[in-house]
C-alpha positions as CSV (number, residue, x, y, z in Angstrom):
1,X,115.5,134.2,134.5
2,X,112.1,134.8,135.6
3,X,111.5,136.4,139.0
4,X,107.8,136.7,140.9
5,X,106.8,140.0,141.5
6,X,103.4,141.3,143.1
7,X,101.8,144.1,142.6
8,X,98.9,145.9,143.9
9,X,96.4,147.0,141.6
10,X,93.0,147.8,141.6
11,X,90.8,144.8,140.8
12,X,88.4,146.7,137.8
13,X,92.0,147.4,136.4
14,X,93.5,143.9,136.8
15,X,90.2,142.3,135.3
16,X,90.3,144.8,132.5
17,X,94.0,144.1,131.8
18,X,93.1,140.2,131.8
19,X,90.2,140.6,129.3
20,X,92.9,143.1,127.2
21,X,95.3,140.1,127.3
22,X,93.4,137.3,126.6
23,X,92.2,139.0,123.5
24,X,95.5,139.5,121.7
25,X,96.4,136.0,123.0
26,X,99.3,136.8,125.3
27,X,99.5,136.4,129.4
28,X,99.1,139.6,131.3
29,X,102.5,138.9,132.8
30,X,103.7,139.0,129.3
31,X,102.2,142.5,128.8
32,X,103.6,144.2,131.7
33,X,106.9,142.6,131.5
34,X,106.7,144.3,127.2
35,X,105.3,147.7,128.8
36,X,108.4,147.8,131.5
37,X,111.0,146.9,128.7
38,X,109.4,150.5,126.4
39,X,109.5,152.3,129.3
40,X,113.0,151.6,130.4
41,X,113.8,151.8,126.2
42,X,112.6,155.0,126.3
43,X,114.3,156.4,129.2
44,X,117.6,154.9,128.6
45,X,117.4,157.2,124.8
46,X,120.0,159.6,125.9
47,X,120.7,163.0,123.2
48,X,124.3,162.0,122.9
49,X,122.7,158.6,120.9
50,X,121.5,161.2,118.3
51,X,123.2,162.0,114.7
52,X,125.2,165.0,114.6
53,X,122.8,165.9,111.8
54,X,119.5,165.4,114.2
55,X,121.0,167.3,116.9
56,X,121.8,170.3,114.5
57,X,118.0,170.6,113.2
58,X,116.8,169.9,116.8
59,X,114.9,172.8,117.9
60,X,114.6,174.5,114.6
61,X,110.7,174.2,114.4
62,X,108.5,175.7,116.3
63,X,104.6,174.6,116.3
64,X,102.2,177.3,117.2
65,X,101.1,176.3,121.1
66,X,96.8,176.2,119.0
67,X,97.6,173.3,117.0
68,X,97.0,170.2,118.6
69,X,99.9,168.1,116.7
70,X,98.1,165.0,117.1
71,X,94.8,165.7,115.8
72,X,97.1,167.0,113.1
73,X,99.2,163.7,112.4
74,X,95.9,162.1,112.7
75,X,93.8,163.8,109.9
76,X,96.9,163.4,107.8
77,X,97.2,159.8,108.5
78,X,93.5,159.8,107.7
79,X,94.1,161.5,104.3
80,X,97.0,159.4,103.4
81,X,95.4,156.1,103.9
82,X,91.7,156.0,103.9
């Protein structure tokens, strides 16, 4: 069941959001309702929900606090497939 909600958000953000929308041909209530859902997804991911196996490695790698890990995955990513 669908409820109304309002909001109150900047209007440069809300026009932005529209012009986001309309260009991957979805409603902008359809967006935020999708970015609620991943946040709440994310949240609800408890550590009990992991494999014993997961849990046992977790922790056991340590990345140097210089390396920006994303720029890492990135140029990897980049490697792999370009």
């Amino acid at each position: 069941m669908n409820t109304k909600l309002t909001l109150t958000i900047e209007h440069s953000v809300i026009e932005e959001a529209k012009k986001y929308a309309r260009k991957r041909e979805r409603s902008l209530s359809d967006l935020i309702e999708n970015y609620l859902k991943a946040l709440i997804r994310e949240t609800t991911i408890e550590k009990d929900e992991l494999t014993p196996t997961v849990k046992s490695l977790r922790g056991s790698f340590k990345l140097s606090e210089k390396i920006d890990y994303k720029n890492e995955l990135a140029d990897r990513l980049s490697e792999k497939y370009l």
